[in-house]
C-alpha positions as CSV (number, residue, x, y, z in Angstrom):
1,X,-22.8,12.3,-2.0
2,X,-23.2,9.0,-0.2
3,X,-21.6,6.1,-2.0
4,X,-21.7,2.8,-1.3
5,X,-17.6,0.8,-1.7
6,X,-16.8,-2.6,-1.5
7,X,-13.0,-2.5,-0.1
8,X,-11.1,-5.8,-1.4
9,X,-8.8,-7.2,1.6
10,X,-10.6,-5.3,4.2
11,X,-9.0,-7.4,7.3
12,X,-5.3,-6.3,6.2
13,X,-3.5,-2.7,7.1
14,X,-4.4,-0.8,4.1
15,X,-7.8,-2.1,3.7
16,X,-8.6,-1.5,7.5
17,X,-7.3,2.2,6.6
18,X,-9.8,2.4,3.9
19,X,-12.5,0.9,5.7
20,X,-11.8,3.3,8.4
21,X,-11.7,6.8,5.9
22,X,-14.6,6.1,4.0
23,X,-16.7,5.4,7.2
24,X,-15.3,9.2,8.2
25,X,-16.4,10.2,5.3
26,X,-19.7,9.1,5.1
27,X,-19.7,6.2,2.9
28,X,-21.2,3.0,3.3
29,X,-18.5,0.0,3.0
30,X,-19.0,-3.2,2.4
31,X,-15.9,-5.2,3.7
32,X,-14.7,-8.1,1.2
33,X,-12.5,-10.5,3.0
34,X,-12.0,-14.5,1.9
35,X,-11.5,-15.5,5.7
36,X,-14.4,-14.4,8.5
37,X,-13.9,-11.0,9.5
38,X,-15.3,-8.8,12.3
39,X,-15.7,-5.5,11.3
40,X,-17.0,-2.3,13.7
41,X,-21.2,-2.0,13.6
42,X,-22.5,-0.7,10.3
43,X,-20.6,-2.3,8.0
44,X,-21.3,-4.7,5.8
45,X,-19.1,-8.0,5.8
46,X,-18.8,-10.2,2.5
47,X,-16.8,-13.3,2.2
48,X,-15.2,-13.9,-1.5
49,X,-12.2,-15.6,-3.0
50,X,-10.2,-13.3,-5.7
51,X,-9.4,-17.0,-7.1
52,X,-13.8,-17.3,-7.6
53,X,-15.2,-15.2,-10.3
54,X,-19.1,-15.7,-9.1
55,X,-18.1,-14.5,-5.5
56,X,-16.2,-11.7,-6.9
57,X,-19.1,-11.1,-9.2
58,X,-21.1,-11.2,-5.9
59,X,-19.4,-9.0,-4.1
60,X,-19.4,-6.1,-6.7
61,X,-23.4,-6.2,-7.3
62,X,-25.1,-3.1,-6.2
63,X,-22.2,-1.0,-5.0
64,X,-21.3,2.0,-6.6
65,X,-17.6,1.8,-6.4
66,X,-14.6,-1.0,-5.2
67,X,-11.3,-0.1,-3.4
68,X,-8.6,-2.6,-4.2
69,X,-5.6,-3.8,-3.1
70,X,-3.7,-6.6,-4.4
71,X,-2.3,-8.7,-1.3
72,X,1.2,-8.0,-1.3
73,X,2.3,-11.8,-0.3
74,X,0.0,-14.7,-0.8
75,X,-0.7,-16.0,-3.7
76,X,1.8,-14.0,-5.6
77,X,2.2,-16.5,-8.4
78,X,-1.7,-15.9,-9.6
79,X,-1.7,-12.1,-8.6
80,X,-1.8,-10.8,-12.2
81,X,-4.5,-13.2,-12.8
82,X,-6.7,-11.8,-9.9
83,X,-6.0,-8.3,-11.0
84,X,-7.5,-9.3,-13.9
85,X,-10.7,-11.4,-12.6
86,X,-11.5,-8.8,-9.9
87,X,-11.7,-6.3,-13.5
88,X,-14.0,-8.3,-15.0
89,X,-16.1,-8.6,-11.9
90,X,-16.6,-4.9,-11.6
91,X,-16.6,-3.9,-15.0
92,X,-19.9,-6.9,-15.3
93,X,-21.4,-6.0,-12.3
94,X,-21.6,-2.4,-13.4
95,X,-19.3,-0.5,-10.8
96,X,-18.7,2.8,-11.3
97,X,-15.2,2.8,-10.5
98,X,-12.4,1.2,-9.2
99,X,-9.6,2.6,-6.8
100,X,-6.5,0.5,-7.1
101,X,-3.6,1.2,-4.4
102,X,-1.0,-0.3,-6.0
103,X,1.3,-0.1,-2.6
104,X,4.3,-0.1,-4.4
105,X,5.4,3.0,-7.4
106,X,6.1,1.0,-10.5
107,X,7.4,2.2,-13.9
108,X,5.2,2.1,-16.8
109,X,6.8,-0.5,-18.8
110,X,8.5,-3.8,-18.0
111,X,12.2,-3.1,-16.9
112,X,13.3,-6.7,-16.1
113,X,13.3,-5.4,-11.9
114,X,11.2,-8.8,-10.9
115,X,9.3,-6.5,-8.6
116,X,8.7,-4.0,-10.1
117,X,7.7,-6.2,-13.5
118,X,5.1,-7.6,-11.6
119,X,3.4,-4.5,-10.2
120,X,3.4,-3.1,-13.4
121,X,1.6,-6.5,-14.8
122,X,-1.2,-6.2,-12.3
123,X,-2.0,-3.2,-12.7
124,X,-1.9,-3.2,-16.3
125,X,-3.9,-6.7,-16.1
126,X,-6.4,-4.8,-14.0
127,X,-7.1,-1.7,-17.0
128,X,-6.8,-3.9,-19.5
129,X,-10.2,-5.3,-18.1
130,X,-12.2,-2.3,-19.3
131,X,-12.9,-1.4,-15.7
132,X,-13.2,2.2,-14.8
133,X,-9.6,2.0,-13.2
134,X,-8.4,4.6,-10.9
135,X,-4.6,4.3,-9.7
136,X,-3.4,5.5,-6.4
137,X,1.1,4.6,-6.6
138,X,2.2,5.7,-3.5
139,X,5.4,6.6,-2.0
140,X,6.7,5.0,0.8
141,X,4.7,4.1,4.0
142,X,5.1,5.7,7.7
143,X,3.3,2.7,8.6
144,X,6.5,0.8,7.5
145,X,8.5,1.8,10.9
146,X,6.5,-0.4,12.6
147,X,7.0,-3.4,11.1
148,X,8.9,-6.8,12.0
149,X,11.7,-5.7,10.7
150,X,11.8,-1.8,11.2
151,X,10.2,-1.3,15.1
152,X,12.1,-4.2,17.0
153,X,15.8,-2.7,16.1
154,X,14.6,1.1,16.8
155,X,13.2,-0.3,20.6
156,X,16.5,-2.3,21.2
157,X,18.8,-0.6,19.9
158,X,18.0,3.0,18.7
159,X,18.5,2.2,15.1
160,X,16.4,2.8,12.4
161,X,18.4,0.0,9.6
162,X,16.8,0.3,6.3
163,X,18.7,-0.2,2.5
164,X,17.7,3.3,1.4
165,X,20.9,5.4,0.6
166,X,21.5,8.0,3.5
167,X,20.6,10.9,1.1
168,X,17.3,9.5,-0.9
169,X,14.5,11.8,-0.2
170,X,11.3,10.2,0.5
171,X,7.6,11.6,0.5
172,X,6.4,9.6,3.0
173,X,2.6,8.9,3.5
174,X,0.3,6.9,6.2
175,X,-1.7,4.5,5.0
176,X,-4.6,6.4,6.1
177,X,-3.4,9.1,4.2
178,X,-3.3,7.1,1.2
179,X,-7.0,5.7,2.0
180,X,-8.4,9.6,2.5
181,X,-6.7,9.6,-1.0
182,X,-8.6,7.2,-2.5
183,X,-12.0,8.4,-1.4
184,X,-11.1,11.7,-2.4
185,X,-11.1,10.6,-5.9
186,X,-14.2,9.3,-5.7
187,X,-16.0,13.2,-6.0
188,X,-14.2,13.6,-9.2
189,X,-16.0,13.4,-12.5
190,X,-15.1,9.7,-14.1
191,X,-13.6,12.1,-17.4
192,X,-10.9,13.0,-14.9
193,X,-10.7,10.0,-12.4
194,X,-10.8,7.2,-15.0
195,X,-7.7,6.2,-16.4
196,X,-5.6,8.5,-14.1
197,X,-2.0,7.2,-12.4
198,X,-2.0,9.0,-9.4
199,X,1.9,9.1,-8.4
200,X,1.4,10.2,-4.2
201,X,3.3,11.3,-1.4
202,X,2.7,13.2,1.9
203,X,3.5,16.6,2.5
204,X,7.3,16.2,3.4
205,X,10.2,15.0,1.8
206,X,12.8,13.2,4.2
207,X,16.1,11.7,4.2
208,X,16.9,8.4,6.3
209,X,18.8,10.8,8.8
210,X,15.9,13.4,8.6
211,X,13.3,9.8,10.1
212,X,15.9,9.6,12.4
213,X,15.9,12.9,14.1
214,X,11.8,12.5,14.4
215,X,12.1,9.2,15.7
216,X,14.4,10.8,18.3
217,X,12.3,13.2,19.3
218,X,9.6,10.7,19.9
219,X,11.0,8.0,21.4
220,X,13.3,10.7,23.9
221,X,16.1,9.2,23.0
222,X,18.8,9.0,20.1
223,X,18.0,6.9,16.9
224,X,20.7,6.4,14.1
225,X,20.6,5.3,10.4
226,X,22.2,2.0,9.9
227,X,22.1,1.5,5.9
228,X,22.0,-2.3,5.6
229,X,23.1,-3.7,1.9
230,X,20.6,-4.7,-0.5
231,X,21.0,-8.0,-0.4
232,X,21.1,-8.7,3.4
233,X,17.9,-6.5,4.1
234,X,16.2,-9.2,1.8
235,X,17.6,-12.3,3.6
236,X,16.1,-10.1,7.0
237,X,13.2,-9.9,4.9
238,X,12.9,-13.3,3.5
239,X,13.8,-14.9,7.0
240,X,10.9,-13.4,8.3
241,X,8.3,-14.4,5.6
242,X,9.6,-17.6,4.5
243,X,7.5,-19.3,2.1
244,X,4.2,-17.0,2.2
245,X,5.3,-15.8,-1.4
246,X,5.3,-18.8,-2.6
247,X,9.2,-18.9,-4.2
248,X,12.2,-19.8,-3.3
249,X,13.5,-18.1,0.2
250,X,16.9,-17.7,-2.4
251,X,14.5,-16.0,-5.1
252,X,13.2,-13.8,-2.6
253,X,16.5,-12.6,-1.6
254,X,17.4,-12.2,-5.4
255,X,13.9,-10.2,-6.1
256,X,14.3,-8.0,-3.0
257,X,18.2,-6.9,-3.5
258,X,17.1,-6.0,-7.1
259,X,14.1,-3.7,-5.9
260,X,16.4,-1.9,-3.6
261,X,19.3,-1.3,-5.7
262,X,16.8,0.0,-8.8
263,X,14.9,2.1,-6.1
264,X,18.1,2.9,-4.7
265,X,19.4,3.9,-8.7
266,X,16.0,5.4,-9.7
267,X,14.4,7.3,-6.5
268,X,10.7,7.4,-7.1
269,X,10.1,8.5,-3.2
270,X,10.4,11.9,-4.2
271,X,6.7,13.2,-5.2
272,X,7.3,16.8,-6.8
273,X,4.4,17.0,-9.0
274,X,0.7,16.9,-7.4
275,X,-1.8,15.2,-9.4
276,X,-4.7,17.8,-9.7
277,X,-6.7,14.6,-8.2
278,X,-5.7,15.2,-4.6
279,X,-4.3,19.0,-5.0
280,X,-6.3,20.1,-2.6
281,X,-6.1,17.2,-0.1
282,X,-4.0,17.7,3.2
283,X,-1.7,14.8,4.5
284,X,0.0,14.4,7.8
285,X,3.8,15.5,8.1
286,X,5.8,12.4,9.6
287,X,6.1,14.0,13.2
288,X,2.6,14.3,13.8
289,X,2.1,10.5,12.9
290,X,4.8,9.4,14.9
291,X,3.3,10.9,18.0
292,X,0.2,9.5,17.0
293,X,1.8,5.3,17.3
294,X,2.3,3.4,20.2
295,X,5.9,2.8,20.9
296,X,6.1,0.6,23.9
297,X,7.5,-2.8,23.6
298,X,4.0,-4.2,24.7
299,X,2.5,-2.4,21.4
300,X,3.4,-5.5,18.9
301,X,4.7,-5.1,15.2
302,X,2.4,-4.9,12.3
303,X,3.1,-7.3,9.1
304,X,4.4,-4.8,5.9
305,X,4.4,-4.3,2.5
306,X,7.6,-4.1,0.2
307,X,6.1,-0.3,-0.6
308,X,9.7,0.7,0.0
């Protein structure tokens, strides 16, 4: 059945994902974006500001579900806030559900991990609303290797430098992966997609050295793994998105190193257990996707997410 979805941050990478899966699947989509967008013929474009209930409230009316994404770095100070007003919005306007990618796996309880505190308090923010809440935690992104600070190195140098310990085993996932994820919860009743954590991961499970040996074979040439310490891969973090946080470059570094060293401690990567959600969904192994990208020099570097 046709639905009609409001995505939330259409105009960045995982909302263009989402935009792109439901429209191959049928849907109608109605792109929410605060800054003018242009978006393919057929959909629907809607300006709102996550910081303005009424255009929230406007954007929600007469759709039958919203997919939403909390934007990973601006306005990271009011982000629980937004969570919680984009809730409200739904839950008022009468949407049957809401799809939240959290981008990141977080535990279910505060840990004192800055990081991971904080994507624990939006999405909690956002259930607490007494929206019909769907959440999609993914793994790791594919999409990550070609990033700012992930593609450059592996062009010039052959070296994939990342703070994951050599023999953490990831499931990695594409974004559009986790987007055919999200509208594949949408056929389930609500008495099994409401309220369900949905922890997921693609079909493979991959240490750094494992990346490298595909990378290889795609580029035709040899990549290494070139661990980096925690704290230095958040100064080449922080260096590269200064102030868009809106903290400290100093905080930043502090933040980042402890995400790494807890992921680093804890290893959520690994998805084992399939939530019956998406048991029957198929995702693309890491080699496929790889040959999929465009790895010339002249192909430009996305912007990220700290998913990893």
């Amino acid at each position: 059945m046709s639905m009609r979805v409001a995505v939330f941050g259409a105009s960045a990478r995982p909302g263009l994902a989402q935009v792109r899966q439901l429209r191959a699947a049928g849907h109608e989509v109605r792109a929410i974006s605060r800054s003018e967008v242009t978006m393919e013929p057929g959909v629907e474009v809607v300006a709102a500001d996550l910081d303005e209930p009424a255009s929230l409230l406007a954007a929600c009316q007469g759709v039958d579900a919203v997919f939403y994404t909390s934007p990973t770095f601006a306005g990271r100070a009011s982000a629980v806030e937004r969570s919680a007003r984009l809730g409200a919005a739904a839950r008022q306007a009468g949407v049957a559900r809401v799809v939240y990618n959290t981008t990141t796996w977080h535990p279910d309880s505060v840990t004192g991990v800055p990081t991971m505190d904080h994507a624990f308090l939006k999405t909690e923010a956002l259930v607490s609303s007494g929206a019909p809440v769907t959440v999609i935690r993914p793994s790791l992104f594919m999409d990550n290797l070609l990033t700012a600070w992930v593609k450059p190195e592996l062009l010039r140098r052959g070296v994939l430098a990342y703070p994951h310990r050599e023999d953490l085993r990831v499931s990695w996932i594409s974004l559009d992966d986790v987007a055919r994820a999200m509208v594949h919860t949408l056929a389930a009743p609500s008495t099994t997609a409401v309220g369900a954590v949905v922890d997921l991961g693609g079909p493979e499970t991959l240490t750094s050295p494992d990346v490298t040996d595909r990378l290889g074979a795609v580029l035709g040439r040899t990549v290494v793994y070139e661990r980096i310490p925690e704290r230095e891969f958040g100064r080449r973090l922080a260096a590269i998105f200064g102030t868009t946080m809106g903290m400290p470059p100093e905080q930043l570094v502090d933040d980042l190193e402890a995400h790494y060293v807890f992921k680093n401690a804890h290893n959520p990567f690994e998805i084992t257990d399939v939530h019956e959600l998406v048991r029957d969904l198929s995702t693309e192994p890491m080699s496929r996707w790889l040959a999929r990208q465009d790895w010339s020099r002249d192909g430009g570097v996305a912007p990220g997410s700290l998913s990893g």
